[in-house]
C-alpha positions in Angstrom: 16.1 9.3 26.9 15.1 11.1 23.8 12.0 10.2 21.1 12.5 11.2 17.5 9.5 11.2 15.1 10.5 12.2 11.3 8.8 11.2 8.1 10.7 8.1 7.1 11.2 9.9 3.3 12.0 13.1 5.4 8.9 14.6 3.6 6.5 17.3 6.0 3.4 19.2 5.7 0.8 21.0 8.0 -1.4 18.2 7.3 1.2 14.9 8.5 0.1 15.3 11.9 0.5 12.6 14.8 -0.6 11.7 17.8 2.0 9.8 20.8 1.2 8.4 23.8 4.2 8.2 26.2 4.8 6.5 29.8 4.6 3.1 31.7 1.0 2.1 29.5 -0.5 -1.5 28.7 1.2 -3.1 25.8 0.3 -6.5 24.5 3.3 -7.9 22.5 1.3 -11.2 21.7 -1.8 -13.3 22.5 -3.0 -16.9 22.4 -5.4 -18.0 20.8 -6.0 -15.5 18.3 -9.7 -15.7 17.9 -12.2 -17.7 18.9 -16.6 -19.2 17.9 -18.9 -17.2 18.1 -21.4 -16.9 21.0 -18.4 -18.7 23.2 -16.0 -16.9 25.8 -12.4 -17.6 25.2 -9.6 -17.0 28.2 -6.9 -15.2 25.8 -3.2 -15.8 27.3 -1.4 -12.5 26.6 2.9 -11.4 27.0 3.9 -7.7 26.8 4.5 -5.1 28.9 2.7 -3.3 32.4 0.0 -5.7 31.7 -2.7 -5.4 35.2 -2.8 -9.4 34.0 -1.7 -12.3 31.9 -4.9 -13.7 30.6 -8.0 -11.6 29.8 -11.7 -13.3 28.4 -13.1 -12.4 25.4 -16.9 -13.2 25.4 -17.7 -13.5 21.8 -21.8 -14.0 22.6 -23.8 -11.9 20.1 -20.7 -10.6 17.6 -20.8 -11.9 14.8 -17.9 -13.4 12.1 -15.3 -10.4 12.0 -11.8 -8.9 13.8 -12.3 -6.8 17.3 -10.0 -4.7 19.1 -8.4 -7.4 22.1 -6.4 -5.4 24.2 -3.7 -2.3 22.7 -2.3 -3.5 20.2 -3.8 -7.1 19.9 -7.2 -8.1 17.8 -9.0 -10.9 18.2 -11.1 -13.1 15.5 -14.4 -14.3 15.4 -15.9 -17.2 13.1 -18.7 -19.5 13.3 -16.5 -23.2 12.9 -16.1 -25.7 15.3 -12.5 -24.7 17.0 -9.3 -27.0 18.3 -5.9 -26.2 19.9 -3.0 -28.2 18.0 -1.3 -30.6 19.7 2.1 -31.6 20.0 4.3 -33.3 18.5 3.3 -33.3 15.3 5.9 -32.4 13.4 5.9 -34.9 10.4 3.6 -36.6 8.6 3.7 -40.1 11.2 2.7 -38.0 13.4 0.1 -35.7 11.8 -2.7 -34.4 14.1 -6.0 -35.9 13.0 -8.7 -33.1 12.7 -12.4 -33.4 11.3 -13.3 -30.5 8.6 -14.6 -28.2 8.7 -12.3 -27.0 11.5 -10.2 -24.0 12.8 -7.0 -25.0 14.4 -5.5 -22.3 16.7 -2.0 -23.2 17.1 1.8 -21.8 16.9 5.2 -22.6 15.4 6.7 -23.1 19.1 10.2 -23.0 17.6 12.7 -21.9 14.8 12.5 -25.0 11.8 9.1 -26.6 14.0 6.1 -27.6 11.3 2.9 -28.3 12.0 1.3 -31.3 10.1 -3.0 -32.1 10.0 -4.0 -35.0 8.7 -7.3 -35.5 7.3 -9.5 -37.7 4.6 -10.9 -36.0 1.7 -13.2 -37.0 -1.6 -12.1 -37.2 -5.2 -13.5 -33.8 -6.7 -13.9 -32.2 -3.3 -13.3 -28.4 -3.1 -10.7 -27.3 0.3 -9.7 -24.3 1.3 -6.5 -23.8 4.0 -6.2 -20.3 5.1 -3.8 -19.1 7.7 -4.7 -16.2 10.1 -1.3 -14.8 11.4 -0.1 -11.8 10.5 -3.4 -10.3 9.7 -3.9 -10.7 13.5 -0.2 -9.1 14.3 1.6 -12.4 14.4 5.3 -12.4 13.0 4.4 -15.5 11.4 5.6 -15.9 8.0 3.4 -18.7 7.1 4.2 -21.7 4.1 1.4 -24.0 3.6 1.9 -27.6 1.7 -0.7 -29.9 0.8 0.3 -33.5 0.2 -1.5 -36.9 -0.6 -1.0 -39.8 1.4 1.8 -41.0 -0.9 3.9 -37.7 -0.2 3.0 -36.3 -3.3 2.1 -32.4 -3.3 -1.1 -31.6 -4.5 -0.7 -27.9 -3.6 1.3 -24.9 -1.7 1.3 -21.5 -1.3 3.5 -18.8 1.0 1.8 -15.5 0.4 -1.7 -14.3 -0.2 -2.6 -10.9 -1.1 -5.5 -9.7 0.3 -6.9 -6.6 -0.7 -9.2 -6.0 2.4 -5.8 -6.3 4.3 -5.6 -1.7 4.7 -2.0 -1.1 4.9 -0.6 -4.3 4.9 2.6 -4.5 2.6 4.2 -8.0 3.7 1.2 -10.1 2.7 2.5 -13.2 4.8 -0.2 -15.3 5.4 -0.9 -18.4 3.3 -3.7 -19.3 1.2 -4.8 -23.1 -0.7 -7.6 -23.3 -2.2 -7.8 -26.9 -4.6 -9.6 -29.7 -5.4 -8.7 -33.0 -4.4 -7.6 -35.6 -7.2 -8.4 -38.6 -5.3 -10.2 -40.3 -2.5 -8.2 -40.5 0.5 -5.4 -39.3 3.3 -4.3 -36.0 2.9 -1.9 -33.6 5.3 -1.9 -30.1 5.5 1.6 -28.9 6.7 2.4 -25.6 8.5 5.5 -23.7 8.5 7.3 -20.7 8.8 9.1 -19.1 5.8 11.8 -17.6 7.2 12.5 -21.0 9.5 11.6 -18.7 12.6 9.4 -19.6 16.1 8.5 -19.2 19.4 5.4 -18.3 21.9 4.4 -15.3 19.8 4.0 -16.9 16.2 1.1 -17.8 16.6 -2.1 -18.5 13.7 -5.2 -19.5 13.2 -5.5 -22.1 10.5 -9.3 -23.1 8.3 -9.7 -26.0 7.0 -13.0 -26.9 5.5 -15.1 -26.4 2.3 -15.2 -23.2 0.2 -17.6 -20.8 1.9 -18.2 -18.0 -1.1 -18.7 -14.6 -0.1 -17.8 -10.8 -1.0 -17.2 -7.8 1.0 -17.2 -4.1 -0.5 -15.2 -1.4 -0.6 -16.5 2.3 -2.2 -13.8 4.7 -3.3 -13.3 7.6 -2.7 -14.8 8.0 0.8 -15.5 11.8 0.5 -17.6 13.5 -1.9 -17.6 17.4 -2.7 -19.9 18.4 -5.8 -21.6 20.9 -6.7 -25.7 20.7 -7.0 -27.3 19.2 -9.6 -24.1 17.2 -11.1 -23.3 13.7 -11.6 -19.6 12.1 -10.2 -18.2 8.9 -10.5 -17.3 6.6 -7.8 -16.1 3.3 -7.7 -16.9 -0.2 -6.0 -14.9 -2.7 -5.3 -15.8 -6.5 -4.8 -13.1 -8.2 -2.5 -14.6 -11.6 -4.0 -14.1 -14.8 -1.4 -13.7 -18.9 -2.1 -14.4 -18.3 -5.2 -17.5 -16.5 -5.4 -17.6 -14.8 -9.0 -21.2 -13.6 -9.5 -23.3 -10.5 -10.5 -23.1 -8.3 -7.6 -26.3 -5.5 -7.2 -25.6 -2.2 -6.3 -28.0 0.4 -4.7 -28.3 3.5 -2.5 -29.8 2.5 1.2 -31.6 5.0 2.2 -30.6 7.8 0.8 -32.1 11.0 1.1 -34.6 12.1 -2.1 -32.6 13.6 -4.9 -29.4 11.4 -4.3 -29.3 8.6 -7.5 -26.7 5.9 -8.5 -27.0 4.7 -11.8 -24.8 1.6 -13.4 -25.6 -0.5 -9.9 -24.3 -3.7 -11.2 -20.8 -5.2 -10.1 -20.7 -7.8 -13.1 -20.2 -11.3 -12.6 -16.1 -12.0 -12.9 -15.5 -8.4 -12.4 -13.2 -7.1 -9.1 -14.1 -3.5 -9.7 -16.8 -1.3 -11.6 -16.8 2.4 -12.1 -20.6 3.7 -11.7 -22.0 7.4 -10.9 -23.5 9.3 -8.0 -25.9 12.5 -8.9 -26.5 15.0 -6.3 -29.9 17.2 -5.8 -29.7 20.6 -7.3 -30.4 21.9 -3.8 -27.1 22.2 -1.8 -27.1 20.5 1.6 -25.5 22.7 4.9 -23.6 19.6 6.0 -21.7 16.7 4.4 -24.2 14.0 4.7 -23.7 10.1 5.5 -24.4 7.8 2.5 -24.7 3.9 2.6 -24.2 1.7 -0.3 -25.8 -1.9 0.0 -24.3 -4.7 -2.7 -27.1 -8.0 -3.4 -25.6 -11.4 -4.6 -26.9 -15.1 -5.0 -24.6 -17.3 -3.4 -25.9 -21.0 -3.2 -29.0 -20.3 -3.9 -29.2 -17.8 -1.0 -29.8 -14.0 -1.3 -26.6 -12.0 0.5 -26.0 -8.5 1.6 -23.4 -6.9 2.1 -22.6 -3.1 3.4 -19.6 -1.3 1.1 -17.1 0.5 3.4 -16.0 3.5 2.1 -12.3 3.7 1.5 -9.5 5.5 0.0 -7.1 4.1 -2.9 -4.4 5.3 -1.6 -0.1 4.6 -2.6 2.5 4.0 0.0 6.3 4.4 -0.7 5.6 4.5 -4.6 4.5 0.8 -4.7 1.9 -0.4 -3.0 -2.1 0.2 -3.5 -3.9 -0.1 -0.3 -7.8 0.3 0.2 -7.5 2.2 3.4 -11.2 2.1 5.2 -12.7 5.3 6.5 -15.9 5.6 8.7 -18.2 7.3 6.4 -19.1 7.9 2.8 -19.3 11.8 3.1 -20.8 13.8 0.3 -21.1 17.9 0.6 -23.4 19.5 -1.6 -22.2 22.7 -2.3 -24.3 25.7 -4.5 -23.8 25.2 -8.1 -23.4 27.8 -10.5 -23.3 26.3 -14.3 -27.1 24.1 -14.4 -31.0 24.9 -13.6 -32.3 21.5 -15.0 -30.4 18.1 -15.1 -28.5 16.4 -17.4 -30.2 13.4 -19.6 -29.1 10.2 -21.3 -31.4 8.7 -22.9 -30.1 4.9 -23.9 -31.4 1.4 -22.9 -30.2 0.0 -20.4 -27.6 -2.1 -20.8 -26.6 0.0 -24.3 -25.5 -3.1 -26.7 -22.4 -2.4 -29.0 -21.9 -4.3 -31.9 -18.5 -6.0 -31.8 -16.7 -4.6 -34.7 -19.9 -1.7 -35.3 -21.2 1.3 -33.9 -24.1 2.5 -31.0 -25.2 5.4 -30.5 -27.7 6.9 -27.8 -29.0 10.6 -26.7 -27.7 13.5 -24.2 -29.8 16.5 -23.4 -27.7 19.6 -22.0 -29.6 22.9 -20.8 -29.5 25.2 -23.4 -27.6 27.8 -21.7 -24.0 26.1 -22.1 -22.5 26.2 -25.5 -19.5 24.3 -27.1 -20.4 21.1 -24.8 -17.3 18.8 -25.0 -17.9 15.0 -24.5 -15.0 12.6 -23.8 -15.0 9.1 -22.3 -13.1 8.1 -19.1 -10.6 5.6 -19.2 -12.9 3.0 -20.8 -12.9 -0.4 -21.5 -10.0 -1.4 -24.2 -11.8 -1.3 -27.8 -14.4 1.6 -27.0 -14.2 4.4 -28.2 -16.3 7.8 -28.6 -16.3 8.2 -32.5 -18.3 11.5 -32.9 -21.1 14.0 -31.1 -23.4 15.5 -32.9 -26.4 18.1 -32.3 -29.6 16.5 -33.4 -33.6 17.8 -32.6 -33.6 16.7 -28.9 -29.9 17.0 -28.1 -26.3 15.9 -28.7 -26.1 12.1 -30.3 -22.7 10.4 -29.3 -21.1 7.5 -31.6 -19.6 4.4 -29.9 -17.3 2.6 -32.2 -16.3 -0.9 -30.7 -13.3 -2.6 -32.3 -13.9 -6.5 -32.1 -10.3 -7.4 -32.2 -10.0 -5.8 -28.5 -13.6 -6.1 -27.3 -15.2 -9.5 -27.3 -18.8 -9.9 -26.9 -19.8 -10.6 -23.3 -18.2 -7.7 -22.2 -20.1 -5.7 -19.5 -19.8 -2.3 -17.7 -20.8 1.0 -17.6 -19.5 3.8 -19.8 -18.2 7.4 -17.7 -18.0 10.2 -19.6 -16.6 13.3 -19.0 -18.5 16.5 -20.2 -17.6 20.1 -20.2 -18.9 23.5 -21.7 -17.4 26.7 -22.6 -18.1 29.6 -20.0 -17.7 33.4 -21.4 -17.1 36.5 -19.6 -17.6 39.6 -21.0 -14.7 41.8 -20.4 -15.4 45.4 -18.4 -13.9 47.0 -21.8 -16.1 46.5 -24.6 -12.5 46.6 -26.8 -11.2 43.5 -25.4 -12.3 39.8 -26.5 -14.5 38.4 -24.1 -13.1 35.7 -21.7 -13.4 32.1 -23.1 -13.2 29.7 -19.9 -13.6 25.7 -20.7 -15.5 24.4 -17.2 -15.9 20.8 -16.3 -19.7 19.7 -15.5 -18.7 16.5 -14.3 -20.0 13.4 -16.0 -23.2 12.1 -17.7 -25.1 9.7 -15.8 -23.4 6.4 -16.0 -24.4 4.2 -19.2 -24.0 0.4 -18.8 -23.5 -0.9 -21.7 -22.6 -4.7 -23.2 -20.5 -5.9 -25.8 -22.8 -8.3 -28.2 -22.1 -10.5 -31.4 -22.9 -8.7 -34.7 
C-alpha cells in the first residue's frame, strides 16, 4: 500500500505543513443521537472502524449549550430543550409524529426517498423556527425542510442555510425555517433528504420551538503585530441568531493599561463593524492575550458574549470562511516614527449632514511633516473632502452625499494616515531621501448620518 498527500491545486510552500496519523486507530464513521440536554447523560450508539466499543456515554452535567469533541472524528451537541427520538413510521402526513414545542427531535432518514413528518398545533401570528443539525455534526445528510398547514398548503421551505459560524464548511446543507404562522391550527414539519439518499448514518437533530434570539462574535484578524504607540483596525463580526437585530456593545475585558478600543458599538441591523485597537507606546517582550466582550438587550435581558478571534480567510477562490483561532495575539514591537499619541478630537457619534459637510480635529506630533490622510473603504456616500492645518492641528472635511447616504446611517469612520520620512544622504550633493511611511490609522470616529 502506498499514501499520497499533494496539495489538491498542486500548490507547496515551507509553510503547508501536515500532520498524519497512520495504523489500525479508533475511527467513528457515525453516531446516534447526535447530541443530547444538558445536565443529562446520553448512551451514544456509534459504527466505524477498531472501535474498543459500540456505544460510549456522554455525561453532559455541568456543559453548557455548545458542540464537544465525541469520539475521533464524531462531535456531539448540547442544548437546554426537552429532547425525543422520532418514531416510525411516519412517513406522510396521516401518520405525522405528534411532538409538543418547544422540542428537539433526534432522528434519521433510515432510507433512500424516507421523510420524516412532525405534526404539531400552532397560533395565528406565532413566530417558529425549524433548524436541522446534520451536517454541522458530520452527517451526510442533505437536509429539505417543508412546512405545511393542515390543508396541505405550504407555508414555508428551505434546503440550505448558510451559516457563517460554520469554519470551513463549503456545502452548507442543513435546513433552516424560520416564519410566522398565518393561522390557528395543525401544522407538519416534513424532513427529507435532497439528494433522495438514507441509511443508519444520516442522522439530525431537528428544533422546533419559538425564536430564541442571540448573537455570537467573531474578531478578525486573530493576530496583531504593531508597533508602539499606533492605532490598527480590527473588525467584529455579529453572527446574529432568530432574529436578533440589536445594538451590540463592544469593550476590551481586561486588558492590560495602555491597550484602548475605540468605536465599541456593533449597530443595531449591522453583521459587521470595522473599529480600532491602540497599542501603549511601551513595547511588550511577548505577544499578549486579548479578550473582547460584546453587551446586548435581548428580551429585556442583558447578554454577554465572548468574540472568538478568527481569520477571514478564502478557500479555492470562492468561499469566505471565518476560521476560529485560540487567541487574539497582539505583539508590541519598538516604534520608531511617534513620542506622543495621536488625537481626534470629535463628538462622539460625529453627525454628517445628509447632503452637507462635518468636520472635526487631528493632532500629529510635530516631528512628521507632509501627513497624508485618506479614509478606508468607507461607507458608500462619505467622503474625505479636504485636510487642512489649523492652530491646534490638521482639520478634515467630510462631505456626505444624501443620494447614497440616508440618515440613520451608523458606524465608525477608519482612516488611514501616513507622513513623509527624510534621510539625509552621506553626500551632501545628493537630494536627501524622501520615504512616504504608513502610521497606521487615527483612532476610530463613529459617526451618524442625520437629516439636514
Amino acid at each position: 500500500y502506498s499514501i499520497e498527500i499533494r496539495d489538491a491545486i498542486y500548490r507547496g510552500r515551507e509553510d503547508f505543513v501536515y500532520r498524519m496519523s497512520i495504523g489500525e486507530l479508533p475511527f467513528v464513521t457515525s453516531a446516534f443521537p447526535l447530541g443530547g440536554r444538558a445536565g443529562s447523560r446520553t448512551t451514544v450508539h456509534l459504527t466505524g472502524w477498531n472501535l474498543p466499543a459500540n456505544k460510549m456515554t456522554m455525561n453532559a452535567k455541568g456543559k453548557a449549550p455548545g458542540v464537544y469533541p465525541l469520539a475521533n472524528p464524531a462531535v456531539f451537541m448540547v442544548d437546554t430543550l426537552p429532547e425525543a427520538f422520532e418514531k416510525e413510521p411516519n412517513n406522510s402526513p396521516a401518520a405525522a409524529q405528534r411532538v409538543k414545542l418547544p422540542i428537539i427531535v433526534n432522528g434519521r432518514i433510515d432510507q433512500p426517498g424516507d421523510w420524516d413528518v412532525f405534526r404539531f398545533q400552532g397560533r395565528a401570528g406565532e413566530a417558529i423556527v425549524a433548524e436541522v443539525y446534520a451536517r454541522r455534526l458530520d452527517s451526510p445528510l442533505d437536509s429539505v425542510l417543508k412546512l405545511t398547514d393542515a390543508k396541505g398548503r405550504q407555508v414555508a421551505f428551505n434546503d440550505d442555510y448558510d451559516d457563517p459560524g460554520a469554519g470551513l464548511e463549503t456545502h452548507h446543507a442543513d435546513s433552516r425555517i424560520l416564519t410566522t404562522l398565518p393561522a390557528t391550527g395543525t401544522y407538519y414539519l416534513s424532513l427529507g433528504d435532497a439528494q433522495q439518499k438514507g441509511g443508519p448514518e444520516y442522522a439530525y437533530r431537528l428544533r422546533i420551538g419559538a425564536p430564541r434570539p442571540d448573537f455570537d462574535l467573531r474578531v478578525t484578524p486573530s493576530s496583531i503585530n504593531v508597533s508602539g504607540g499606533l492605532t490598527v483596525p480590527i473588525t467584529v463580526h455579529a453572527l446574529r441568531k432568530d432574529g436578533f437585530s440589536g445594538d451590540i456593545a463592544l469593550a476590551l475585558k481586561g486588558a492590560p493599561i495602555g491597550f484602548t478600543l475605540i468605536g465599541g458599538l456593533l449597530p443595531a441591523g449591522r453583521d459587521d463593524v470595522r473599529l480600532t485597537l491602540t497599542v501603549p507606546p511601551q513595547p511588550q517582550p511577548e505577544p499578549l492575550s486579548l479578550t473582547l466582550e460584546g453587551r446586548a438587550t435581548i428580551q429585556g435581558h442583558q447578554v454577554a458574549r465572548l468574540a472568538v478571534p478568527a481569520d477571514d480567510m478564502m478557500q479555492a477562490f470562492a468561499y469566505w470562511h471565518l476560521v476560529p483561532a485560540s487567541d487574539l495575539k497582539v505583539a508590541v514591537r519598538r516604534g520608531a516614527m511617534l513620542r506622543t499619541p495621536i488625537k481626534v478630537s470629535s463628538p462622539e457619534p460625529l453627525e454628517i449632514p445628509a447632503g452637507g459637510t462635518a468636520r472635526f480635529q487631528v493632532q500629529v506630533p510635530t516631528i512628521l511633516t507632509k501627513v497624508q490622510f485618506d479614509l478606508s473603504d468607507p461607507p458608500e456616500g462619505i467622503a474625505l473632502r479636504d485636510a487642512s492645518p489649523v492652530r491646534d492641528g490638521t482639520e478634515l472635511v467630510l462631505q456626505c452625499d444624501a443620494a447614497k447616504a440616508k440618515p440613520g446611517l451608523k458606524g465608525n469612520l477608519i482612516v488611514n494616515i501616513s507622513a513623509e520620512r527624510v534621510a539625509q544622504p552621506a553626500n551632501a550633493k545628493q537630494p536627501a531621501n524622501r520615504q512616504r511611511v504608513s502610521l497606521g490609522t487615527l483612532p476610530a470616529v463613529p459617526f451618524e448620518i442625520v437629516a439636514r
